[in-house]
N, C-alpha and C positions, 0 to 999 in steps of 0.2 A: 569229082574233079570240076567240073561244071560251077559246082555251088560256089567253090574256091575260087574259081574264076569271075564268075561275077562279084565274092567280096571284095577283089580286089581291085575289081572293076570301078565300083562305088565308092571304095576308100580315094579312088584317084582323080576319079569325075569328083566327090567332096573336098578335096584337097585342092583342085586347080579350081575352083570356082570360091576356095576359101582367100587364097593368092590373088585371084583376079579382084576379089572384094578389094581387100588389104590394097592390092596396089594402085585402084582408086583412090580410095582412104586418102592414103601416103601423098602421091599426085595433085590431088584438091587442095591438101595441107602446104605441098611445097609450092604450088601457085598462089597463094595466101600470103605466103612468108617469103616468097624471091622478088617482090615485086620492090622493084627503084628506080626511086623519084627523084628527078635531076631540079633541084630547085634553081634559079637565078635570081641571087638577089637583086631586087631595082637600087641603078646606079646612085641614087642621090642617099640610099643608105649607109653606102661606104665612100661619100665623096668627103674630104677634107681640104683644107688650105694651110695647116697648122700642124705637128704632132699632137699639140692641145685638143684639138677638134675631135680626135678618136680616145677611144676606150676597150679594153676587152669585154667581147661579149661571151658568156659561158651557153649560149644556144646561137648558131647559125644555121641551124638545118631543124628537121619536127625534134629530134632529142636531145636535149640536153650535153653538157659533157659528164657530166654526170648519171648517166644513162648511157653512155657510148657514143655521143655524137660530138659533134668537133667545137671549136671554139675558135674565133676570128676577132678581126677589128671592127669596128663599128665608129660610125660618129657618133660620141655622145646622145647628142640632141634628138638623135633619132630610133633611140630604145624602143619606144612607142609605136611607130610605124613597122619596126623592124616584129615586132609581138605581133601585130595584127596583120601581116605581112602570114609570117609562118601560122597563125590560128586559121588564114585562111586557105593557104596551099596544103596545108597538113590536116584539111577535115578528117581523110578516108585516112584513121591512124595507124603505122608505121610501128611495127613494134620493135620496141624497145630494150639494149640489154641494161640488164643491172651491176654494170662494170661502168667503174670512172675513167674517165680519159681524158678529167684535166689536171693541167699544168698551169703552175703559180711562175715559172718564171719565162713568157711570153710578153714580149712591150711592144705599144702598140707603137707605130710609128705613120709617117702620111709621106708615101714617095708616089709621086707623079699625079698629087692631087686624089690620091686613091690611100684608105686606111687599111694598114695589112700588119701582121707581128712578127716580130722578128726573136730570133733566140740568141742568150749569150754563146759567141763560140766558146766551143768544146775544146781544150789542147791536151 
């Protein structure tokens, strides 16, 4: 009776120290991967005077829309800024799904001096 007791002693003490691994493991993992980064774009890369002055951009954030990240207005002229802008906030990379999340019918427009898109209404 004894012997039986202890196997099932040590099936249980191996079992909760197999749990406790795993749920490290798991814990490490979802610290890794919950982590969000609030980016703010600098103002003078969505300022316009014109709807001409903006563009869609298909990355406003580290991913793509194409990766599942969003897509925004932008000023033209400032593509460039706006890529080394994110190359630099988005060093420690952010991963990424492989699901699209863009949309072709988004127009850029420039209300209040600020580039933003708008959608056709829906009826």
């Amino acid at each position: 009776m004894a012997r039986s007791l202890r196997i099932k002693f040590a099936l249980m003490g191996g079992l909760f120290v197999a749990l406790l691994v795993m749920s490290l493991v798991l814990s490490s993992f979802y610290k890794a991967t919950s982590r969000v980064k609030t980016l703010i774009i600098p103002p003078d890369i969505v300022a316009c005077e014109t709807d001409q002055d903006c563009r869609v951009s298909n990355q406003i954030a580290c991913c793509p829309c194409e990766a599942g990240g969003g897509q925004g207005a932008i000023n033209k002229r400032m593509r460039l800024p706006l890529k080394n802008f994110l190359e630099g906030a988005c060093r420690k990379r952010v991963p990424c799904v492989d699901i699209s999340a863009c949309r072709d019918d988004l127009t850029p427009v420039c209300r209040d001096n600020v580039c933003t898109v708008i959608t056709p209404q829906r009826t």
